[in-house]
RODO-2510 file (C-alpha; in nm, 4 decimals, decimal comma):
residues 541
     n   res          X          Y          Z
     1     x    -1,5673    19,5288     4,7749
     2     x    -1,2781    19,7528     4,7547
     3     x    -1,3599    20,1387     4,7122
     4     x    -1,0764    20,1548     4,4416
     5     x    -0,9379    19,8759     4,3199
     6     x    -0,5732    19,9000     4,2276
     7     x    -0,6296    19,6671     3,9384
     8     x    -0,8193    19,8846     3,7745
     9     x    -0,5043    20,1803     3,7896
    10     x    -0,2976    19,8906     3,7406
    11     x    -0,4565    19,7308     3,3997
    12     x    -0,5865    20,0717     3,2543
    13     x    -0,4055    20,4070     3,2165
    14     x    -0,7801    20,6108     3,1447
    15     x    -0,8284    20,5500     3,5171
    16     x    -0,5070    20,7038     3,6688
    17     x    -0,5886    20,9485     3,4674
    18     x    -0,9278    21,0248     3,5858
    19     x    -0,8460    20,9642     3,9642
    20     x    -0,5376    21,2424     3,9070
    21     x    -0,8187    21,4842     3,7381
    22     x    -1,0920    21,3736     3,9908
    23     x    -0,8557    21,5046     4,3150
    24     x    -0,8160    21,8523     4,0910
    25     x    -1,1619    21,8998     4,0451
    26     x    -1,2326    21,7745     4,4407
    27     x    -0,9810    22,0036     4,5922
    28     x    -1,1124    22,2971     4,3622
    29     x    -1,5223    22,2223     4,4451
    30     x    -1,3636    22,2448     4,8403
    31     x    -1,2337    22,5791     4,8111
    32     x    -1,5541    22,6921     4,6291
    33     x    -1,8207    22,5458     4,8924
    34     x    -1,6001    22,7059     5,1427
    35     x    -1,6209    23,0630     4,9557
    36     x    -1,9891    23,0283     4,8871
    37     x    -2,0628    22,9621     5,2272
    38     x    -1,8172    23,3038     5,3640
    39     x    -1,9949    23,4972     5,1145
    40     x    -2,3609    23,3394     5,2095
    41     x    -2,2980    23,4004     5,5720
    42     x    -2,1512    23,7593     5,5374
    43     x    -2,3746    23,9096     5,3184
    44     x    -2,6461    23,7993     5,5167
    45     x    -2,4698    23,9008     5,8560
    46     x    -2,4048    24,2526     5,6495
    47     x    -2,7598    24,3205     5,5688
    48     x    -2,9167    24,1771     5,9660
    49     x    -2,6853    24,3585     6,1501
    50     x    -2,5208    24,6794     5,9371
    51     x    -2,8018    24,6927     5,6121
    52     x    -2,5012    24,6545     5,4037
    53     x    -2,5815    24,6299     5,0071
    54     x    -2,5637    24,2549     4,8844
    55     x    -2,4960    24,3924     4,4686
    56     x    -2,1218    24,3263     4,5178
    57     x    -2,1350    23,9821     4,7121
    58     x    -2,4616    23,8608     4,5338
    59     x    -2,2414    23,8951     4,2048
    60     x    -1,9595    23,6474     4,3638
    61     x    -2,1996    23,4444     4,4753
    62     x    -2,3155    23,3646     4,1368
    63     x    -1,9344    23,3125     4,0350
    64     x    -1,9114    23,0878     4,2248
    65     x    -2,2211    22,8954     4,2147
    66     x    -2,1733    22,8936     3,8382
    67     x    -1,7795    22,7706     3,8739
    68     x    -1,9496    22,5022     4,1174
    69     x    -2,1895    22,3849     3,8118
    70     x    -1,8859    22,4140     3,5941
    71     x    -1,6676    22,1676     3,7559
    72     x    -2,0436    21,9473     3,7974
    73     x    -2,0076    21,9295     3,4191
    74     x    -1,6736    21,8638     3,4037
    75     x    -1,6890    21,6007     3,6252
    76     x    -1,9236    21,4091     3,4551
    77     x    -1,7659    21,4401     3,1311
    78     x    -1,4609    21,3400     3,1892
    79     x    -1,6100    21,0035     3,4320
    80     x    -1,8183    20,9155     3,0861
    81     x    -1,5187    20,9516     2,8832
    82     x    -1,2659    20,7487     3,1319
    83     x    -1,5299    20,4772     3,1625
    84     x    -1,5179    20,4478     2,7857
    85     x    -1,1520    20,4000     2,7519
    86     x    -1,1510    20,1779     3,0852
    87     x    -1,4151    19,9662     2,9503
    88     x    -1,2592    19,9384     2,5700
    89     x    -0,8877    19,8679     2,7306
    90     x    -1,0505    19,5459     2,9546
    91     x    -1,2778    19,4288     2,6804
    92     x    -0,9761    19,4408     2,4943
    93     x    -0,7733    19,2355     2,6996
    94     x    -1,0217    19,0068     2,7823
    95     x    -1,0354    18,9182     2,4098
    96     x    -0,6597    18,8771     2,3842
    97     x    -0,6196    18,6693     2,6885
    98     x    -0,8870    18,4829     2,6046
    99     x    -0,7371    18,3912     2,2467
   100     x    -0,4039    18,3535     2,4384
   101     x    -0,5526    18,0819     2,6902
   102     x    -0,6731    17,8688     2,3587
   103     x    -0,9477    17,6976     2,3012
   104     x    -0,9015    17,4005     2,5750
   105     x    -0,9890    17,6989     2,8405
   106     x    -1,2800    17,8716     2,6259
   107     x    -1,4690    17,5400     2,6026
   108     x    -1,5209    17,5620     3,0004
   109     x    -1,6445    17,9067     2,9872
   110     x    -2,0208    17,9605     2,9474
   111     x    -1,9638    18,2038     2,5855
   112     x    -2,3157    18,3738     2,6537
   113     x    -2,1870    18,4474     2,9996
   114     x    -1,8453    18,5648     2,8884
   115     x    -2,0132    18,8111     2,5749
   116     x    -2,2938    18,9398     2,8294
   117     x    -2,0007    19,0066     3,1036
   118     x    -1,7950    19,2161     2,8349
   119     x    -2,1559    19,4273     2,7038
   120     x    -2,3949    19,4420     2,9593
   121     x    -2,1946    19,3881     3,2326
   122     x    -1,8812    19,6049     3,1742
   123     x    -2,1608    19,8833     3,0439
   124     x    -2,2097    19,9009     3,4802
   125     x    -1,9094    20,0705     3,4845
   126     x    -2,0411    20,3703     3,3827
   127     x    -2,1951    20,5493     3,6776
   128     x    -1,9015    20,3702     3,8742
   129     x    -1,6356    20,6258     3,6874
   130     x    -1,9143    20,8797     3,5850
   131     x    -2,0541    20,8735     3,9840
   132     x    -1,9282    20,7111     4,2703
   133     x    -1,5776    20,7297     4,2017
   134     x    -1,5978    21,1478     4,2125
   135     x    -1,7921    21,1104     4,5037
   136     x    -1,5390    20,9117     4,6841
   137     x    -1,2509    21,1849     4,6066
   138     x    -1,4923    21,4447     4,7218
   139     x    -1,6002    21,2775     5,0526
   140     x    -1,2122    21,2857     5,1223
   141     x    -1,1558    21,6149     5,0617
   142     x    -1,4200    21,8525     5,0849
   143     x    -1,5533    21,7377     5,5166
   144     x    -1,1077    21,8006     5,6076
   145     x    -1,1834    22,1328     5,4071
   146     x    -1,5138    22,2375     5,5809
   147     x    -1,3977    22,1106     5,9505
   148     x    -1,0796    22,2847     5,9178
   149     x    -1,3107    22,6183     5,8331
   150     x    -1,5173    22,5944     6,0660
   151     x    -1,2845    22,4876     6,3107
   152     x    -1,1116    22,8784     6,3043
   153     x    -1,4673    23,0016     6,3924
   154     x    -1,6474    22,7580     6,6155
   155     x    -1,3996    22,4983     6,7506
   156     x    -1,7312    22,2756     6,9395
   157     x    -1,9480    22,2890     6,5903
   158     x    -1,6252    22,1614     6,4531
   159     x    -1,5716    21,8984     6,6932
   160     x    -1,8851    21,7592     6,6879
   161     x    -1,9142    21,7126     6,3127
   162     x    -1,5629    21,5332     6,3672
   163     x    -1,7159    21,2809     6,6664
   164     x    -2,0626    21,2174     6,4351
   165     x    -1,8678    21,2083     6,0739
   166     x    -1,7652    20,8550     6,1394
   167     x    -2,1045    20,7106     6,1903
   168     x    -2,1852    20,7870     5,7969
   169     x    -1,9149    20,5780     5,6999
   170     x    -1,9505    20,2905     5,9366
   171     x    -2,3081    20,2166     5,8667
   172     x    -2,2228    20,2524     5,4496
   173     x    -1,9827    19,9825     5,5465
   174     x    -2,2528    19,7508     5,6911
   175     x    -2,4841    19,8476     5,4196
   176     x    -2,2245    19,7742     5,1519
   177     x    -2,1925    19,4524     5,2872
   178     x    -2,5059    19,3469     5,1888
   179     x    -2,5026    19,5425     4,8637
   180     x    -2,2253    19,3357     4,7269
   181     x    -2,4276    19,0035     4,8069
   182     x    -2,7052    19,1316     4,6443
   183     x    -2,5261    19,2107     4,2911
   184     x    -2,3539    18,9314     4,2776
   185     x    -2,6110    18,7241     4,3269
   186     x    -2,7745    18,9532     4,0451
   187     x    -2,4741    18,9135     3,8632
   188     x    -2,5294    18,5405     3,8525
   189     x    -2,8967    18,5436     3,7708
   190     x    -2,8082    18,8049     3,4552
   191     x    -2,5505    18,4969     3,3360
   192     x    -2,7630    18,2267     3,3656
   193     x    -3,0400    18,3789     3,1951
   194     x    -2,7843    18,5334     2,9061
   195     x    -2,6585    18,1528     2,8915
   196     x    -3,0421    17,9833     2,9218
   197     x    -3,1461    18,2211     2,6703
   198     x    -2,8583    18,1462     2,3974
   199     x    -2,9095    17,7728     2,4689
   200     x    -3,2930    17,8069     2,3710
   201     x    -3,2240    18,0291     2,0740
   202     x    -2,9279    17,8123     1,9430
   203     x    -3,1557    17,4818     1,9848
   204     x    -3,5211    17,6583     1,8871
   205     x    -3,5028    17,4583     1,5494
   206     x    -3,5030    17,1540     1,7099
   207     x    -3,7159    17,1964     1,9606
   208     x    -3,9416    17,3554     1,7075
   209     x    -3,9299    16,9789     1,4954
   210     x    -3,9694    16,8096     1,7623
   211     x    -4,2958    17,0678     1,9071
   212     x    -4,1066    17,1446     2,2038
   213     x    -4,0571    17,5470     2,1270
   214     x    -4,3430    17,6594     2,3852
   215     x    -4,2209    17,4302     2,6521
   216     x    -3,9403    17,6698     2,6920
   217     x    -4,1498    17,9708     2,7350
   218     x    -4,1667    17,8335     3,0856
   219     x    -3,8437    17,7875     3,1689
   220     x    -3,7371    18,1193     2,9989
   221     x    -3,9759    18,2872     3,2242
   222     x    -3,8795    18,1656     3,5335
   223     x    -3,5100    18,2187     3,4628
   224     x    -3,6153    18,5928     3,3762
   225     x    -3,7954    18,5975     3,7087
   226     x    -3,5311    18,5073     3,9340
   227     x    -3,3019    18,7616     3,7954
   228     x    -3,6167    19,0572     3,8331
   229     x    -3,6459    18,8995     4,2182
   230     x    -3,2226    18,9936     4,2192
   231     x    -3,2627    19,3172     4,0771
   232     x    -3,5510    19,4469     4,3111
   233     x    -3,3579    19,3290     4,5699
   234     x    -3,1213    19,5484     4,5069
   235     x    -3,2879    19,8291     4,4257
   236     x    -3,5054    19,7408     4,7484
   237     x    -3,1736    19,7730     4,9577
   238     x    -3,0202    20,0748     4,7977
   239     x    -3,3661    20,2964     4,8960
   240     x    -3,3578    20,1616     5,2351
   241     x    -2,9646    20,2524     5,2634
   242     x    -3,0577    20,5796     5,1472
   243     x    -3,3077    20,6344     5,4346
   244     x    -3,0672    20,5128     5,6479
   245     x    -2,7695    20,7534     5,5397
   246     x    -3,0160    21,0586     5,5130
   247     x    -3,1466    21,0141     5,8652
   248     x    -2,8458    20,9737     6,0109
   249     x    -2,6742    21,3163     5,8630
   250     x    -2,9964    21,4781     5,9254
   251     x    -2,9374    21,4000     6,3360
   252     x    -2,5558    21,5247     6,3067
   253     x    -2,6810    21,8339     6,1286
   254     x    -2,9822    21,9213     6,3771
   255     x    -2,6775    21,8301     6,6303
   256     x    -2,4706    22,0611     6,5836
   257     x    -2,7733    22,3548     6,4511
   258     x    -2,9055    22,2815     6,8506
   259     x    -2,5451    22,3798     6,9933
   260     x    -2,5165    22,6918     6,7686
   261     x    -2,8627    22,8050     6,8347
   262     x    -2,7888    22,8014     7,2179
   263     x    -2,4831    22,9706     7,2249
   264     x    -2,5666    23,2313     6,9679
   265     x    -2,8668    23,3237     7,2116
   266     x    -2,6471    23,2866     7,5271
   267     x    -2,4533    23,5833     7,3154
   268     x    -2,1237    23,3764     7,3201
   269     x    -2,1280    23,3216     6,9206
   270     x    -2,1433    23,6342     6,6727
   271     x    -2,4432    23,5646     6,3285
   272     x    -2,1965    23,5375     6,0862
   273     x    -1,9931    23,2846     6,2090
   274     x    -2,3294    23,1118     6,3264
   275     x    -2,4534    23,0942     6,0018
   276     x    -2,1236    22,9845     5,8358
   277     x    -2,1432    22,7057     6,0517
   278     x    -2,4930    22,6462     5,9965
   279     x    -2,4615    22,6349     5,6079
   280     x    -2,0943    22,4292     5,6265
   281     x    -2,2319    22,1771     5,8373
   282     x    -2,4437    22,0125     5,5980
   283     x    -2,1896    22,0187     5,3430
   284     x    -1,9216    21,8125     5,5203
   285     x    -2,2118    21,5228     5,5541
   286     x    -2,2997    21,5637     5,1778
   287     x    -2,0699    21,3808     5,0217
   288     x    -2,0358    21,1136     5,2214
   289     x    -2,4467    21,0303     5,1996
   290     x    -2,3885    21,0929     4,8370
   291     x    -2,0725    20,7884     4,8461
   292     x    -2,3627    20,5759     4,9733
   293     x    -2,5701    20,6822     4,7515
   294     x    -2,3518    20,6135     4,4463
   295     x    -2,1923    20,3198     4,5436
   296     x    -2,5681    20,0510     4,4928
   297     x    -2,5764    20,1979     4,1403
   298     x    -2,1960    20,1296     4,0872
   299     x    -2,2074    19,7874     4,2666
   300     x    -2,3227    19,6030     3,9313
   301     x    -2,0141    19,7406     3,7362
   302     x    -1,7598    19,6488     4,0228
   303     x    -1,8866    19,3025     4,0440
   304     x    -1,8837    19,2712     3,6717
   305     x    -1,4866    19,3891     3,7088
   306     x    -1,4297    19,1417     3,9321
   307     x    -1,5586    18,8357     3,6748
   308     x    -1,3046    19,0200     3,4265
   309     x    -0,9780    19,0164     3,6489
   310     x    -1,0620    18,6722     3,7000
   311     x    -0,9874    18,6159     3,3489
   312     x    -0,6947    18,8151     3,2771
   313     x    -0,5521    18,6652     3,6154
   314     x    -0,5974    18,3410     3,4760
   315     x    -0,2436    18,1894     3,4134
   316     x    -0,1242    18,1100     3,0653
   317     x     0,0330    17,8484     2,9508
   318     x     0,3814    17,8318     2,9033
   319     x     0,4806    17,9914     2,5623
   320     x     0,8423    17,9467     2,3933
   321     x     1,0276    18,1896     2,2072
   322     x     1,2117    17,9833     1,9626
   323     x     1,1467    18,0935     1,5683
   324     x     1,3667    17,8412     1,4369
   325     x     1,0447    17,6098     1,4009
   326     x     1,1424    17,2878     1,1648
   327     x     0,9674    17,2664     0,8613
   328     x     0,7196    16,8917     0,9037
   329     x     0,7311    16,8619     0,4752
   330     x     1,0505    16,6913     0,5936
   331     x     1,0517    16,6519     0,9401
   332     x     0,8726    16,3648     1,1581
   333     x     0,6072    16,4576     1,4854
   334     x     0,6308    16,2435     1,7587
   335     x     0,3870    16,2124     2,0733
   336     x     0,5538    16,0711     2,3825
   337     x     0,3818    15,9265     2,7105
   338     x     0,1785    16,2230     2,6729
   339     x    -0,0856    16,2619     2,9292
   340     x    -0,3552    16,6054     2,9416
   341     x    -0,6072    16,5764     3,2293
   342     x    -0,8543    16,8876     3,2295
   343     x    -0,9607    17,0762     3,5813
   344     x    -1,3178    16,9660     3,5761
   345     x    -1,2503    16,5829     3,5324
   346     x    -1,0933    16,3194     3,7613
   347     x    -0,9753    16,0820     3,5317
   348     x    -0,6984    16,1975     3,2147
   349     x    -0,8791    16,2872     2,9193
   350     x    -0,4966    16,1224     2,7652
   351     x    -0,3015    15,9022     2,9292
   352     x     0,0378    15,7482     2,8091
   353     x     0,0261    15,7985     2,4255
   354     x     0,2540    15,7703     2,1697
   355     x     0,2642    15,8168     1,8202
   356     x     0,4961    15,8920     1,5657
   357     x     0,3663    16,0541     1,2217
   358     x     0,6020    16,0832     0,9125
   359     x     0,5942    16,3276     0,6916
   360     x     0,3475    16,2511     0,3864
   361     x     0,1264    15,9799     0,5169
   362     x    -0,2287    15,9578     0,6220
   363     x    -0,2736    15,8203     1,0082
   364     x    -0,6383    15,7878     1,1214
   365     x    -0,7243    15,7468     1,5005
   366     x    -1,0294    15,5529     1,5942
   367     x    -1,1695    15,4438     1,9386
   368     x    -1,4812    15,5739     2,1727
   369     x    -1,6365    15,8845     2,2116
   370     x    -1,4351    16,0403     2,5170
   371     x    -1,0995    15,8417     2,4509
   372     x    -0,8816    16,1470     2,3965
   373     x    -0,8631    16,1673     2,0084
   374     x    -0,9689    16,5105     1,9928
   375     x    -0,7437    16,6035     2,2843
   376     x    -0,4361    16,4754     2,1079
   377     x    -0,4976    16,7410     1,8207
   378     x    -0,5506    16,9533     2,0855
   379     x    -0,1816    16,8582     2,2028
   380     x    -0,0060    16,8661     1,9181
   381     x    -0,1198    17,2456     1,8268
   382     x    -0,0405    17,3442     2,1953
   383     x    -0,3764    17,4215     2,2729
   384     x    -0,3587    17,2148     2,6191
   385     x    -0,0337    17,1353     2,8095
   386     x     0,0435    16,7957     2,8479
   387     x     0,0496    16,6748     3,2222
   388     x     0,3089    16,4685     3,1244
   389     x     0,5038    16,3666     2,8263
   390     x     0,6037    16,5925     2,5283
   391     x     0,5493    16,6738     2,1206
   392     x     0,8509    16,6569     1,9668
   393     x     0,9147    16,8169     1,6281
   394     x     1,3096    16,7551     1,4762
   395     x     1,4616    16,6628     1,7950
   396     x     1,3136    16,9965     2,0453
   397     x     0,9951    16,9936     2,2232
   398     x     0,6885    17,1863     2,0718
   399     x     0,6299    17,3765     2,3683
   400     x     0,9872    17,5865     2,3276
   401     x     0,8848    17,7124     1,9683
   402     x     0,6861    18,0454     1,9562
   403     x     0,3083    17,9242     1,9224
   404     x     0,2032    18,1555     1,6440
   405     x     0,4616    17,9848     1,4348
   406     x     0,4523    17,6342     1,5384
   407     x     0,0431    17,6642     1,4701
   408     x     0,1142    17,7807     1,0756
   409     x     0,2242    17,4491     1,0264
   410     x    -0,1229    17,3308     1,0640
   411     x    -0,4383    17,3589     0,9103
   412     x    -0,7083    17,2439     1,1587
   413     x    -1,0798    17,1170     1,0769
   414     x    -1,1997    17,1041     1,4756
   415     x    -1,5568    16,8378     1,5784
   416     x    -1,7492    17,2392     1,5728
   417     x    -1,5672    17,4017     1,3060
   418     x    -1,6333    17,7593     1,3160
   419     x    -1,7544    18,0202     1,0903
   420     x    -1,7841    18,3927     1,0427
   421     x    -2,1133    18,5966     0,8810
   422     x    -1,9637    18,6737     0,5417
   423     x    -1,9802    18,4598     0,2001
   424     x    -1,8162    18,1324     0,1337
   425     x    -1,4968    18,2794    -0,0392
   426     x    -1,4658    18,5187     0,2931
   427     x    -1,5028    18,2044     0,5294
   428     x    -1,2448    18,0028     0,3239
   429     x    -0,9809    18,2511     0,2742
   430     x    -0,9163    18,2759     0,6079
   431     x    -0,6783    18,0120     0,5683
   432     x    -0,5207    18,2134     0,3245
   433     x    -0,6128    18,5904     0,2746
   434     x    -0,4321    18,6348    -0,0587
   435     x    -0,5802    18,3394    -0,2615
   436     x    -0,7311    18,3872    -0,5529
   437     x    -1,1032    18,3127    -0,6488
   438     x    -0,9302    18,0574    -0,8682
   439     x    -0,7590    17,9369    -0,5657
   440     x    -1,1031    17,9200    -0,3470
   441     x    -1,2563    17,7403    -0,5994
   442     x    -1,0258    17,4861    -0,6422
   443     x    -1,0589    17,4335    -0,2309
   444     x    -1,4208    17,3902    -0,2526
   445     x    -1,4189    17,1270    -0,4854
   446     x    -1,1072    16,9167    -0,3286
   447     x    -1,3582    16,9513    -0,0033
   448     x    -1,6485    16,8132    -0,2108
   449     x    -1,8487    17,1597    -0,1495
   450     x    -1,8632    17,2126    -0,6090
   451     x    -2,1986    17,3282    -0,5250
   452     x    -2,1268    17,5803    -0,3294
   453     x    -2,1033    17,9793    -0,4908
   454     x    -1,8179    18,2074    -0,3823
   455     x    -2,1113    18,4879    -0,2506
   456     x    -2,3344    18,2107    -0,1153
   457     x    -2,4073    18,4468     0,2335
   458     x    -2,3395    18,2797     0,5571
   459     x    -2,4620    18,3440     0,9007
   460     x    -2,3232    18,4043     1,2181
   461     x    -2,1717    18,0301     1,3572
   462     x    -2,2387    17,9100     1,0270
   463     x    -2,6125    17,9586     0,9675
   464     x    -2,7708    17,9189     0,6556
   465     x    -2,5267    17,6524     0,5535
   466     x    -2,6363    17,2299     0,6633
   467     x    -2,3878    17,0786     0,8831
   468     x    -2,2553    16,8959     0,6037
   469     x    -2,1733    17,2276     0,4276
   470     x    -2,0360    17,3647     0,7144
   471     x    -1,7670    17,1080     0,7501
   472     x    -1,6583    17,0566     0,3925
   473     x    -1,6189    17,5020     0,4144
   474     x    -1,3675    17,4520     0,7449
   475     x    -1,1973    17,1392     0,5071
   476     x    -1,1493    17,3693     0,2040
   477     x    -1,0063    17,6304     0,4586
   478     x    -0,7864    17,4152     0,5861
   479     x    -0,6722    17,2636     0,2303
   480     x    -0,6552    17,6087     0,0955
   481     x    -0,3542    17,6541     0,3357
   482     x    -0,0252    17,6195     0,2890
   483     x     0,0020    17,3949     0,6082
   484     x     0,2270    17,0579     0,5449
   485     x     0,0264    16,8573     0,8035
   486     x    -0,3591    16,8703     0,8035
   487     x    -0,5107    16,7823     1,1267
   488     x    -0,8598    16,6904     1,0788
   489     x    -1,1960    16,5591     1,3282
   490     x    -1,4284    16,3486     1,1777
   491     x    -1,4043    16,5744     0,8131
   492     x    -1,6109    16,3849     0,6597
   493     x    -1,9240    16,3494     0,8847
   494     x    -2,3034    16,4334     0,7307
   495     x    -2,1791    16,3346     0,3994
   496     x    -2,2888    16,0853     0,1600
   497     x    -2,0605    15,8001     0,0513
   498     x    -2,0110    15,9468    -0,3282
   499     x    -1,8716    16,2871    -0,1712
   500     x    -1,6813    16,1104     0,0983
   501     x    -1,5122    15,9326    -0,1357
   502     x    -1,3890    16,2287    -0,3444
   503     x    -1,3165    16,3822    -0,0202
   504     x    -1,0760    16,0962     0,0313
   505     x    -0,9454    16,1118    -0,2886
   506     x    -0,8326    16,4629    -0,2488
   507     x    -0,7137    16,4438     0,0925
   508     x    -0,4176    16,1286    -0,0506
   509     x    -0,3712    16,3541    -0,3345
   510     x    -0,2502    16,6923    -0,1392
   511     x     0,0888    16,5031    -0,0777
   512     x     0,0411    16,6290     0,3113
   513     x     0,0768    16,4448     0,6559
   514     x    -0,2619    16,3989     0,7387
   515     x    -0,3558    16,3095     1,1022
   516     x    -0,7564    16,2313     1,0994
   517     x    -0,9750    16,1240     1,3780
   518     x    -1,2504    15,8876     1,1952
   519     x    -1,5038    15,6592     1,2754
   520     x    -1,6662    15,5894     0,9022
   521     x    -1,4905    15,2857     0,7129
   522     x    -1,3989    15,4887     0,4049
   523     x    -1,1564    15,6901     0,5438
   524     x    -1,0500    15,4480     0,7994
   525     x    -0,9364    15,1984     0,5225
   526     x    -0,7857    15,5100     0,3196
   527     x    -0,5233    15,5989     0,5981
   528     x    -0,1684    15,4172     0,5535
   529     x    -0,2022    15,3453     0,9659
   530     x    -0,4644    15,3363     1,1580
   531     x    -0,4022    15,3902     1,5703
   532     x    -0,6751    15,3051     1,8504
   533     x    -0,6759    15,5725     2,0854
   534     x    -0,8144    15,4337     2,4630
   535     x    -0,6963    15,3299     2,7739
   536     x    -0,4390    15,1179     2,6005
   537     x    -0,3035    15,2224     2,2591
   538     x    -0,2869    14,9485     2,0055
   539     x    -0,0917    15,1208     1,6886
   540     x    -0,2327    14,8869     1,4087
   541     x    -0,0418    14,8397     1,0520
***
């Protein structure tokens, strides 16, 4: 693990900042240890060897001890407040990448593992900015500042904090080594059990039909174990560094406190610059024991920034630029030899299909689970890129239009449609912000949802609403817009046959292009074409 990583400076302005105010304040806390300990050892060489007054240099010493606490504070304020903006500018464009790489990419991250990454995990960041990372400036400034000073007064006390410095460093490195093992590996256990734990929640109704809800206690628990074994282990490791670090600045120290004593009795070293050796030796080892110190409880947050450049550093697809996007009321979509394979599978989820839809009919697609229908929607809105082949829309390829635009021609009713904790009218007019309750009513009853109040509360993916009412919501959404082609999976699944058919109804009445995947009869024999999508198309009159 890097001790700064440049993404960080590179993908956040906060932490240039901070890193610019942090070598201030470390140059500033130099000068002042190197002040306190002048004054310390002269106004106790003054009153051993002369009984010199210590009123005048007891009063500096508290200036400076209090502009020592004074820069403490400062420190830590501004570390809280740069780990705030840091931590708000990646969670920020994780979201935006993340709603740049589409939906194609989102369904192969774990979502409980990507929300606990950008709370829990990014929250590590804090003693990271707030701690370690003003250590680190200190340990590189303060020990040149103290050796330098002490090398004008005792050239072999500063020489042999310069051969012993080292060691500090080199065994934080082997430590550190292990550290990083150890949080990611807690890293992992905290995003399986996030993930685990959403899984159990999100399927507790079932399980509860089914009297399955206790048999989970079990697994829960021994999920939650592993990632308490992962923690202690780190915790276990960061004491034992500690010891480690501690004992080994304590031999430096006693070191070079032997070689002083000697030659201060041997009469070739005067008190005071004995005991301004004495009291800077310890403070040129402080801040690299307190580096090692830091950097266990800042581990966690660096590992967790590490899972988040791997998503922004995830490629996006190619985007066009073109506005001039033709308008499918009167233009014909075409799908040639187009092929999508995803990472994670060996075989195409598409191979080799055509189609061509004209504007104003109805085209259903039927064929097995796992055939690709789904993945040609997916195609056509350019949320995955075709290994081969192309959409074509009025004689240009989709892929050069700008996707925000080429998308408005849409509206979409995904297998999952998803919906936000608000009312009805709130999840409907996202399709359209500015329609009218009028508007939103008339929606809900093309979708076959008449039953359904504009306040009627719903719950966070949905809840509160049957899966049947959660589908004809996304349809009236999606027939609320303005959207010449309608693009629709399964719409009609969970109803009955009465509201399917008025579903139908509505749907040839709109006037749209309507490409629907369907495997029920009814809407099958209500489409003007039906095409089988498999490993060989058959396109069907």
């Amino acid at each position: 693990m890097k001790p700064l990583d440049p993404r960080l400076l590179r993908r956040a302005r906060a932490a240039r900042l901070f890193l610019a105010a942090s070598v201030v304040i470390g140059v500033v806390t130099g000068l002042l240890v190197v002040v306190q300990a002048v004054l310390l050892a002269r106004g106790i060489a003054g009153v051993v060897l002369r009984g010199d007054s210590v009123g005048q240099v007891a009063w500096w010493l508290v200036a400076v001890v209090v502009a020592r606490a004074a820069l403490v504070w400062l420190q830590e304020v501004v570390g809280q407040r740069a780990a705030a903006a840091v931590k708000s500018t990646l969670r920020q464009q994780v979201l935006e990448h993340s709603l740049k790489l589409g939906p194609a990419w989102l369904s192969g991250e774990r979502s409980s593992a990507l929300t606990t990454l950008l709370t829990k995990g990014l929250d590590d960041l804090d003693p990271y900015f707030a701690r370690y990372l003003p250590q680190l400036v200190l340990a590189a400034t303060v020990p040149a500042g103290v050796i330098a000073w002490m090398a004008t007064g005792d050239l072999i006390s500063a020489g042999t904090v310069l051969v012993t410095l080292p060691l500090i460093p080199i065994f934080m490195a082997l430590v550190g080594w292990a550290t990083v093992a150890h949080s990611r590996r807690r890293q992992h256990a905290l995003a399986v059990l996030a993930h685990h734990f959403a899984d159990v929640v999100a399927g507790l109704p079932t399980l509860k039909l089914f009297g399955r809800a206790k048999a989970q206690a079990a697994a829960v628990r021994r999920v939650t174990d592993k990632h308490r074994v992962a923690s202690m282990a780190s915790l276990r490791l960061a004491f034992l560094s500690s010891l480690v670090l501690e004992l080994l600045a304590s031999i430096s120290v006693a070191l070079v406190a032997v070689g002083v004593g000697l030659r201060l009795v041997d009469g070739s070293l005067g008190l005071e610059t004995a005991l301004l050796v004495l009291i800077l030796a310890p403070e040129a080892y402080l801040p690299l024991r307190q580096v090692g110190t830091q950097f266990h409880a800042s581990a966690d947050g660096v590992a967790a920034s590490e899972e988040v450049f791997r998503v922004l550093e995830t490629p996006l697809p190619s985007r066009g630029d073109r506005t001039d996007v033709p308008d499918l009321r009167v233009t014909s979509l075409h799908l040639h030899d187009v092929t999508v394979r995803y990472p994670d599978r060996a075989a195409p989820a598409l191979e080799g299909f055509d189609l061509d839809l004209w504007p104003g009919e109805v085209v259903a697609m039927t064929g097995p689970s796992g055939a690709g229908k789904s993945t040609v929607l997916a195609a056509v809105l350019g949320f995955v890129v075709p290994e081969r082949g192309v959409v074509v829309a009025g004689g240009s390829a989709a892929d050069e239009f700008e996707p925000g635009l080429w998308r408005r021609q849409f509206g979409w009713v995904p297998q999952r449609p998803g919906l936000l904790v608000g009312s009805i009218a709130d999840n409907v007019r996202l399709g359209r912000p500015a329609a009218s309750d009028e508007e939103v009513r008339q929606a809900l009853n093309a979708a076959g949802a008449a039953e359904l109040e504009l306040d009627t509360p719903v719950g966070e993916q949905g809840r509160l609403l049957s899966g049947g009412q959660r589908r004809r919501v996304a349809l009236a959404r999606a027939l609320l817009t303005e959207a010449p082609v309608l693009l629709l999976d399964e719409p009609t699944a969970g109803l009955d046959a009465e509201v399917e058919a008025g579903v139908v109804a509505s749907l040839r009445a709109t006037g749209r292009t309507v490409l629907l995947v369907a495997h029920r009869p009814a809407l099958i024999a209500a489409a003007d074409r039906v095409v089988e999508v498999g490993p060989r198309e058959l396109v069907m009159a």
